[in-house]
N, C-alpha and C positions, 0 to 999 in steps of 0.2 A: 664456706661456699661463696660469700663476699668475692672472694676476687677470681672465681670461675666469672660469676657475672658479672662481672667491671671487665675483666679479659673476652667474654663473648663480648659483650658491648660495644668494646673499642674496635675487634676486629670484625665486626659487621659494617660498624660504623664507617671505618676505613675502605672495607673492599665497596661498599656503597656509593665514599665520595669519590673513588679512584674510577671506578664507572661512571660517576657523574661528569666526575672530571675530563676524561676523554671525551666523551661526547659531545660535551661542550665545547670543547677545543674544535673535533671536526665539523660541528654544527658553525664554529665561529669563522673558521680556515673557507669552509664552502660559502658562507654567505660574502666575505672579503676578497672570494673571487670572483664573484661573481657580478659584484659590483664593480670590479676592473680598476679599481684605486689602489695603484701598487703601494701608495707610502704608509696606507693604512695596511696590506697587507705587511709590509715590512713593520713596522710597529707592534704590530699583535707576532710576528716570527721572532721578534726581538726578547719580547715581554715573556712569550712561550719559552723561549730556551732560555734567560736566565732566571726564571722564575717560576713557573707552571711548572715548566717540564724533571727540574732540581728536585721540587716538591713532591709531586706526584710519584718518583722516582722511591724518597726517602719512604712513602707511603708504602709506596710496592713492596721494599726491601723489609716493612713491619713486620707487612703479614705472614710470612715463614717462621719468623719468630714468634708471634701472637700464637699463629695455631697451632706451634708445637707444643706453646705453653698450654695450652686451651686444651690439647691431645693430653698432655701428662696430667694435669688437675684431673680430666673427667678418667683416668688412667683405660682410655682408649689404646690397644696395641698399633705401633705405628705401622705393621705391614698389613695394614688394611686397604680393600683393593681404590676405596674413594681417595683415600688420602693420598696413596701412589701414586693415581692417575692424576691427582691436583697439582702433584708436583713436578709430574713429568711436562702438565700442562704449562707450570711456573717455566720452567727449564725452560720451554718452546718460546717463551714469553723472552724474556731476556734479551736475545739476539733481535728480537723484530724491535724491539725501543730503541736499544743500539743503532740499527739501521733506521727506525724513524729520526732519531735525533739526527746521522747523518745528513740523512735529504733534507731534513730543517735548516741545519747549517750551511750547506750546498746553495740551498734556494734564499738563504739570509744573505751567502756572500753575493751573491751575483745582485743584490741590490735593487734597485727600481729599473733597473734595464730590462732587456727581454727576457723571459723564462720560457724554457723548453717545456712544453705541453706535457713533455712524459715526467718530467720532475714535481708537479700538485699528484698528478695522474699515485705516482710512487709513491709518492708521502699518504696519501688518502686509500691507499690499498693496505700501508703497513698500520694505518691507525684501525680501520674495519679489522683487518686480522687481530689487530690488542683489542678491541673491543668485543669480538666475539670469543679470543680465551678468554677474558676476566667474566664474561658470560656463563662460560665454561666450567671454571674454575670455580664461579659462583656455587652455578648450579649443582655439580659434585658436594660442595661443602653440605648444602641444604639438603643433602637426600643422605647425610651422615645419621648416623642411627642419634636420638635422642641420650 
């Protein structure tokens, strides 16, 4: 049973810092705008996408594999309705990082010049929506039978 609980471990661990992680990022993106210092915004969009955003990514991509490991150890059947609907939630997820890393890059190219209102506007809509599936996603896991 060692490595049920080294496999819950990691995959709490992980879906914890992958929420922390966003948030931070949005917490860090709205305070850098708001200050109106475009080179420090360019800096942290730089630092975000080759780095934050790779990581966080590799994180994301664990977790499918964690809890189906974590599902066959506790020999949970996988057509359970929490598990289903976590990964439909997963599915939904996918495509809005896709499009956040887009408007990152978008908003990286265009440089300290002027930014169109509607492109933070987009980027911070698609991060709220990853932040409220991984929320989601969360909460599903935790309401999984013991």
């Amino acid at each position: 049973m060692e490595y049920y609980l080294a496999i819950r471990i990691f995959h709490g661990a992980a879906g914890v810092l992958l929420v922390l992680g966003v948030f931070a990022h949005i917490l860090m993106f709205w305070k850098a705008a708001r200050r109106g210092e475009p080179e420090l915004l360019q800096r942290r969009l730089r630092r975000t996408r080759l780095a934050s955003l790779p990581a966080m990514t590799l994180v994301a991509l664990a977790l499918p594999f964690s809890g189906w490991w974590m599902a066959h150890l506790a020999n949970w059947p996988l057509g359970q309705l929490w598990l289903l609907l976590s990964n439909l939630l997963f599915v939904l997820l996918i495509p809005l990082v896709l499009l956040l890393a887009g408007r990152l890059s978008a908003w990286e190219a265009l440089g300290n010049g002027a930014v169109p209102a509607q492109l933070p506007r987009t980027a911070a809509v698609y991060g709220v929506l990853i932040l409220l599936l991984l929320l989601a996603i969360m909460g599903l896991m935790g309401a999984k039978p013991l």
